[in-house]
GUMAR-502725 format. One record per residue (C-alpha): y, x, z. Coordinates in steps of 0.2 Angstrom, whole numbers, plus 5000, padded with zeros to 4 digits. Each point is the difference from the previous one (the first is absolute). Example, Ala and Ser with C-alpha at 12.3 -4.5 7.8 and 13.67 -1.06 7.14 Angstrom:
497850625039 501750064997 
// end
This chain:
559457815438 500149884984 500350094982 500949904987 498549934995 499549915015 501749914999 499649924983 498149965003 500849915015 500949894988 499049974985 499349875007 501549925007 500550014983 499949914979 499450134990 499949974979 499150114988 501150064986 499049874989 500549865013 501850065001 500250014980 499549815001 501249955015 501450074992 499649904981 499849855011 501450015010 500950114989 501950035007 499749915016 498850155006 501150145007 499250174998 500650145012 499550165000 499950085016 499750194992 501650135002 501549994988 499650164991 498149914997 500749844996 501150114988 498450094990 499149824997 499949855008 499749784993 501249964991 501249875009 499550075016 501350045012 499850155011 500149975020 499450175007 498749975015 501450105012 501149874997 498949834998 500749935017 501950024996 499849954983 499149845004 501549935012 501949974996 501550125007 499250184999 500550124987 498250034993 499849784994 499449944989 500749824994 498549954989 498950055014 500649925013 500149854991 498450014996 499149935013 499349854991 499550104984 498550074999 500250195002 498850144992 500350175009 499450164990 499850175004 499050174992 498349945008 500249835012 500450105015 502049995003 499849824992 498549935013 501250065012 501749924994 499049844997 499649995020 501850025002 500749874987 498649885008 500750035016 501949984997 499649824994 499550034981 498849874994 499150044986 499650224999 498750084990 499750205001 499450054983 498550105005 499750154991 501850024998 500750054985 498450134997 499049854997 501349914991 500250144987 497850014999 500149824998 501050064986 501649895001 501650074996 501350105012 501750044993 501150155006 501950005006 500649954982 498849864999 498950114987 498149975000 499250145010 498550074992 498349955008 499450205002 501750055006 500049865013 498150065005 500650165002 501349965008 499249915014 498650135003 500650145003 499650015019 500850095014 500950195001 498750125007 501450005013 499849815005 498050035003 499550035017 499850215006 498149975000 500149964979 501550124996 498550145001 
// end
Protein backbone atom coordinates (compact mmCIF):
# COMPACT_ATOMS: atom_id res chain seq x y z
CA UNK A 1 0.00 0.00 0.00
CA UNK A 2 1.69 3.57 -0.75
CA UNK A 3 1.61 6.40 2.12
CA UNK A 4 1.59 9.95 1.07
CA UNK A 5 4.95 9.87 1.11
CA UNK A 6 5.63 7.49 -1.41
CA UNK A 7 3.58 9.57 -3.85
CA UNK A 8 5.86 12.53 -3.51
CA UNK A 9 9.27 10.85 -3.41
CA UNK A 10 7.75 9.44 -6.71
CA UNK A 11 7.86 12.92 -8.13
CA UNK A 12 10.57 14.82 -6.94
CA UNK A 13 12.48 13.76 -9.41
CA UNK A 14 10.17 14.32 -12.10
CA UNK A 15 10.22 17.63 -10.73
CA UNK A 16 12.24 21.60 -10.35
CA UNK A 17 12.67 22.05 -7.07
CA UNK A 18 14.29 25.89 -5.61
CA UNK A 19 15.73 26.38 -2.24
CA UNK A 20 14.18 29.41 -0.71
CA UNK A 21 17.58 31.27 -1.48
CA UNK A 22 16.95 30.27 -5.17
CA UNK A 23 13.50 31.26 -5.22
CA UNK A 24 14.11 34.70 -3.54
CA UNK A 25 16.52 35.31 -6.57
CA UNK A 26 13.92 34.01 -9.32
CA UNK A 27 11.32 36.23 -8.12
CA UNK A 28 13.97 39.60 -8.12
CA UNK A 29 14.78 38.47 -11.46
CA UNK A 30 11.81 37.99 -12.93
CA UNK A 31 10.05 39.97 -10.57
CA UNK A 32 5.96 40.10 -11.74
CA UNK A 33 6.28 37.61 -14.45
CA UNK A 34 6.85 34.74 -11.78
CA UNK A 35 3.51 33.48 -10.45
CA UNK A 36 3.58 32.17 -7.02
CA UNK A 37 0.76 29.79 -5.91
CA UNK A 38 0.25 28.38 -2.78
CA UNK A 39 -1.15 25.08 -2.71
CA UNK A 40 -1.77 25.18 1.41
CA UNK A 41 -5.61 25.32 2.57
CA UNK A 42 -7.40 28.73 2.56
CA UNK A 43 -7.55 29.08 6.39
CA UNK A 44 -3.38 28.48 6.04
CA UNK A 45 -3.09 30.81 3.31
CA UNK A 46 -5.14 32.93 5.58
CA UNK A 47 -2.66 32.95 8.98
CA UNK A 48 0.62 33.79 6.51
CA UNK A 49 1.60 33.20 3.25
CA UNK A 50 4.25 35.37 0.27
CA UNK A 51 2.91 38.27 -0.25
CA UNK A 52 1.44 38.44 -3.86
CA UNK A 53 0.93 34.80 -3.81
CA UNK A 54 -2.32 33.65 -4.91
CA UNK A 55 -3.85 30.63 -3.03
CA UNK A 56 -4.96 27.53 -5.48
CA UNK A 57 -5.71 24.88 -2.67
CA UNK A 58 -4.05 21.26 -3.83
CA UNK A 59 -7.85 19.70 -3.94
CA UNK A 60 -8.65 21.99 -6.61
CA UNK A 61 -5.16 22.47 -8.53
CA UNK A 62 -6.82 20.62 -11.66
CA UNK A 63 -10.04 22.62 -12.01
CA UNK A 64 -8.27 25.77 -11.29
CA UNK A 65 -5.66 25.14 -13.95
CA UNK A 66 -8.44 24.77 -16.93
CA UNK A 67 -11.20 27.22 -18.16
CA UNK A 68 -15.14 26.53 -17.47
CA UNK A 69 -15.21 25.01 -13.90
CA UNK A 70 -16.30 27.00 -10.82
CA UNK A 71 -13.05 26.58 -8.89
CA UNK A 72 -10.62 28.72 -12.03
CA UNK A 73 -8.32 30.49 -11.82
CA UNK A 74 -7.79 33.13 -14.76
CA UNK A 75 -4.32 34.02 -13.98
CA UNK A 76 -3.47 30.47 -13.61
CA UNK A 77 -4.63 29.10 -16.51
CA UNK A 78 -3.00 31.69 -18.42
CA UNK A 79 -0.14 31.06 -16.92
CA UNK A 80 1.30 28.33 -18.85
CA UNK A 81 4.17 30.29 -20.21
CA UNK A 82 5.24 32.10 -16.89
CA UNK A 83 7.30 30.45 -14.77
CA UNK A 84 5.22 29.16 -11.77
CA UNK A 85 6.62 28.90 -8.13
CA UNK A 86 4.31 26.51 -6.00
CA UNK A 87 4.52 26.73 -2.10
CA UNK A 88 3.23 24.93 0.64
CA UNK A 89 4.09 24.41 4.62
CA UNK A 90 6.97 21.94 3.96
CA UNK A 91 7.40 21.15 -0.11
CA UNK A 92 5.13 18.35 0.09
CA UNK A 93 1.44 19.43 -1.38
CA UNK A 94 3.84 21.67 -3.82
CA UNK A 95 6.26 18.71 -5.35
CA UNK A 96 2.96 17.28 -5.83
CA UNK A 97 1.05 20.14 -7.69
CA UNK A 98 4.23 20.84 -9.70
CA UNK A 99 3.96 17.08 -11.28
CA UNK A 100 0.47 18.13 -12.05
CA UNK A 101 1.09 21.74 -13.63
CA UNK A 102 3.91 19.84 -15.58
CA UNK A 103 1.70 17.47 -16.85
CA UNK A 104 -1.39 19.81 -17.85
CA UNK A 105 1.29 21.51 -20.36
CA UNK A 106 2.89 24.31 -17.97
CA UNK A 107 6.37 24.98 -19.11
CA UNK A 108 8.37 26.53 -16.65
CA UNK A 109 7.30 24.97 -12.65
CA UNK A 110 9.42 25.11 -9.62
CA UNK A 111 8.31 23.56 -6.17
CA UNK A 112 9.85 25.59 -3.38
CA UNK A 113 11.48 22.93 -1.43
CA UNK A 114 11.36 23.37 2.23
CA UNK A 115 8.14 25.09 1.81
CA UNK A 116 7.26 27.94 3.49
CA UNK A 117 9.20 26.38 6.96
CA UNK A 118 12.21 26.93 5.05
CA UNK A 119 11.29 30.03 3.63
CA UNK A 120 10.46 31.66 6.99
CA UNK A 121 14.19 29.94 8.48
CA UNK A 122 15.77 31.49 5.54
CA UNK A 123 14.17 34.38 7.21
CA UNK A 124 12.34 36.08 4.31
CA UNK A 125 9.25 37.76 4.97
CA UNK A 126 5.52 36.14 5.10
CA UNK A 127 2.52 38.53 5.33
CA UNK A 128 -0.81 37.46 6.83
CA UNK A 129 -4.48 38.04 5.40
CA UNK A 130 -4.18 42.02 5.82
CA UNK A 131 -0.87 41.93 4.10
CA UNK A 132 0.91 42.70 7.67
CA UNK A 133 4.35 41.30 8.15
CA UNK A 134 4.14 38.06 10.25
CA UNK A 135 6.57 37.65 12.87
CA UNK A 136 9.45 35.15 12.21
CA UNK A 137 8.72 33.22 15.82
CA UNK A 138 5.07 33.32 15.16
CA UNK A 139 5.55 31.83 11.73
CA UNK A 140 8.01 29.16 13.22
CA UNK A 141 5.63 28.32 15.69
CA UNK A 142 3.20 28.18 13.47
CA UNK A 143 4.60 25.68 11.20
CA UNK A 144 5.88 23.31 13.97
CA UNK A 145 3.31 22.43 15.73
CA UNK A 146 3.03 18.84 14.48
CA UNK A 147 -0.01 16.48 14.32
CA UNK A 148 -3.04 15.88 17.26
CA UNK A 149 -2.30 12.93 19.31
CA UNK A 150 -5.42 11.77 17.49
CA UNK A 151 -3.79 11.99 13.95
CA UNK A 152 -0.66 9.68 15.18
CA UNK A 153 -0.93 6.04 14.47
CA UNK A 154 -2.60 3.69 17.80
CA UNK A 155 0.71 2.20 18.27
CA UNK A 156 2.23 6.11 19.21
CA UNK A 157 -1.19 7.39 20.87
CA UNK A 158 0.21 5.17 24.02
Amino acid sequence: MKQYKDFVAEVLPHIRELFPWDAETLLEERGDEVLVVDTREPYEFDAMHIERSINVPRGILEAACDWGYEETVPELVEARERPVLLVCRSGSRSALAAYTLQLMGYREVYSLKTGLRGWNDYELPLVDKDGLQVDADTAEAYFYTGPRPDQLPPSAQS
